[in-house]
TIFIBA-947755 format. One record per atom (N, C-alpha, C): x, y, z; residue in one letter. Coordinates in steps of 0.1 Angstrom, whole numbers, padded with zeros to 4 digits, always signed. Example, Ala and Ser with C-alpha at 12.3 -4.5 7.8 and 13.67 -1.06 7.14 Angstrom:
// residues 2
+0132-0057+0078a+0123-0045+0078a+0132-0033+0078a+0128-0022+0071s+0137-0011+0071s+0129+0000+0079s
This chain:
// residues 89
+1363+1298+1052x+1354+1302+1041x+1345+1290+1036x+1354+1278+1036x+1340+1269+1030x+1332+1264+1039x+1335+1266+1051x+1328+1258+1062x+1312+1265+1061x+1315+1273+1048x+1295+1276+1050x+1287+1271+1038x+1301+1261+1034x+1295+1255+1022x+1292+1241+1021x+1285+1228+1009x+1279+1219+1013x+1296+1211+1013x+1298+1201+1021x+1306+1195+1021x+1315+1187+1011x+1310+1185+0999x+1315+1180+0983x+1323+1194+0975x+1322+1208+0981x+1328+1221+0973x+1340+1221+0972x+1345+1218+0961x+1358+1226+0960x+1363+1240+0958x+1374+1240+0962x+1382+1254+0963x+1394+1256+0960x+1399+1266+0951x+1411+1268+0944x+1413+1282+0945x+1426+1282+0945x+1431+1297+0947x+1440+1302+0934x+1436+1302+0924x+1447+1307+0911x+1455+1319+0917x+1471+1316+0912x+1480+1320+0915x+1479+1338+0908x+1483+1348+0915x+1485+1361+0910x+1470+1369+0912x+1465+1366+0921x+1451+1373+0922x+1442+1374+0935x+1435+1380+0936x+1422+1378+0945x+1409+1371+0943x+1412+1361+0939x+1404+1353+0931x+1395+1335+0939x+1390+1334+0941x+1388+1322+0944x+1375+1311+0932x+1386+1302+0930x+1374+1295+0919x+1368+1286+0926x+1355+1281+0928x+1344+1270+0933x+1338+1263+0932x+1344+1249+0929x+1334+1242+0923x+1325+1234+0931x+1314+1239+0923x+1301+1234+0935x+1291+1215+0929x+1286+1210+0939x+1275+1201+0932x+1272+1200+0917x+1272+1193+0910x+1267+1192+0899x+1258+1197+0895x+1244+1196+0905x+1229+1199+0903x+1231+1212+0903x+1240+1225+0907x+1237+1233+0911x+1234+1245+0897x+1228+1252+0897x+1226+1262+0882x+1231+1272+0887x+1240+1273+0884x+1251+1288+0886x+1243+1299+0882x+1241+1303+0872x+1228+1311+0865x+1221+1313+0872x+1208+1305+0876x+1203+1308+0889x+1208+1314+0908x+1220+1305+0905x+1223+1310+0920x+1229+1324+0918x+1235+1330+0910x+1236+1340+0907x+1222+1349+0910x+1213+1344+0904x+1203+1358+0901x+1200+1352+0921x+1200+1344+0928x+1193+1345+0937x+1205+1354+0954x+1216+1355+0948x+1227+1361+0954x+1224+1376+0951x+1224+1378+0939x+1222+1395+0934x+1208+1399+0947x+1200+1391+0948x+1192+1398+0958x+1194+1400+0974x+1204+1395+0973x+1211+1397+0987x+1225+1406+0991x+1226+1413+0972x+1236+1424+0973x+1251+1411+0969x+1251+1400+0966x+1261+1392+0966x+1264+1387+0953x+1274+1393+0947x+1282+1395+0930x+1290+1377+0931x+1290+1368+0920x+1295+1358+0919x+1297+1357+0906x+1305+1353+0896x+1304+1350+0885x+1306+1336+0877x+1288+1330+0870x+1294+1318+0866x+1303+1314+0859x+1308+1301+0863x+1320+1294+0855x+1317+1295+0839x+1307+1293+0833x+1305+1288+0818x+1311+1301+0812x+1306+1311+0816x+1310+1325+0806x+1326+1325+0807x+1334+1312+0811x+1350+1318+0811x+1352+1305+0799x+1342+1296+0794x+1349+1287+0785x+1336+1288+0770x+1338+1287+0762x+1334+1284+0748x+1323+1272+0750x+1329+1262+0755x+1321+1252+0759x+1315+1248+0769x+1306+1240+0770x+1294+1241+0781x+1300+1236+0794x+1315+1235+0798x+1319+1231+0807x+1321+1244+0820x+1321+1237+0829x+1322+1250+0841x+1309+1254+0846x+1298+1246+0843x+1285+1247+0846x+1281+1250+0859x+1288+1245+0866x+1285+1240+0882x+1299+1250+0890x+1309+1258+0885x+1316+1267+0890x+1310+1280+0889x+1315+1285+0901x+1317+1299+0903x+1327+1308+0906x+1329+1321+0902x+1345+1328+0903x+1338+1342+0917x+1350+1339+0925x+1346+1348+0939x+1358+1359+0939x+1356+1372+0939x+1367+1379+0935x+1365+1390+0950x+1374+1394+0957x+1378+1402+0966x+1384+1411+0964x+1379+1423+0964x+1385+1434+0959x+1394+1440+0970x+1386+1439+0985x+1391+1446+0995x+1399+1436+1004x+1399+1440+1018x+1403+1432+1026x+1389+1419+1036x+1393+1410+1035x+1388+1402+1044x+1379+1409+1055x+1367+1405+1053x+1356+1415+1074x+1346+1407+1070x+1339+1415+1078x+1329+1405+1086x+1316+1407+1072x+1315+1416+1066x+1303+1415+1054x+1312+1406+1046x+1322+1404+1041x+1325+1393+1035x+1321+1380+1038x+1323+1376+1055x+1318+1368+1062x+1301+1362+1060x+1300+1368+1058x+1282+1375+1062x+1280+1367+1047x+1286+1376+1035x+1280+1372+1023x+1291+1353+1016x+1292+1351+1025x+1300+1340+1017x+1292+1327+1024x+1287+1330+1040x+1275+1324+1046x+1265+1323+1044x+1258+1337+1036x+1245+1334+1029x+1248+1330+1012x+1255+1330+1008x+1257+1319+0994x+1262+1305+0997x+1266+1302+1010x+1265+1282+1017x+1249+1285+1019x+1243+1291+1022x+1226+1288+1025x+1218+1288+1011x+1225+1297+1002x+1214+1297+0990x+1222+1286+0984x+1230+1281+0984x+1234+1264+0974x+1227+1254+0981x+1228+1253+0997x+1225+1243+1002x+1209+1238+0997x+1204+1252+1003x+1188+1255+0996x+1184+1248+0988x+1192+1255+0975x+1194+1244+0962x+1190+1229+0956x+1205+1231+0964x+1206+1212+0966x+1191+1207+0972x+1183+1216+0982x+1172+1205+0990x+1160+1207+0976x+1162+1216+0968x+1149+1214+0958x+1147+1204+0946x
């Protein structure tokens, strides 16, 4: 999964869920990368809206409802291209 992502991402798996938390680049605007994922049909949720405080800026929460395939594939490859993107602006 992260191998489609920039090489500084971290990745955590909280215990009791389908859940993956990601912490990306600093530079990155979760808010934005959000609205730029929605157009490619790809649901992420930023980090900030899970804390009171402005921390979590640069996380995102990746939730799996189903089983692992290949549009999962598909969409976790094109959100490593829309961060990387990102990072080059």
């Amino acid at each position: 999964m992260i191998d489609h992502f920039p090489a500084d991402t971290k990745v955590s798996r909280p215990q009791g869920g389908f859940i993956l938390w990601v912490e990306l680049n600093k530079k990155i605007n979760t808010f934005q990368l959000r609205t730029e994922a929605m157009k490619h049909k790809i649901s992420i949720v930023p980090g900030r809206i899970f804390s009171v405080s402005t921390n979590y800026t640069n996380c995102i929460r990746i939730s799996f409802g189903k089983p692992f395939s290949e549009d999962s594939e598909y969409g976790l490859m094109m959100l490593g291209k829309l961060i990387k993107k990102m990072l080059q602006s």
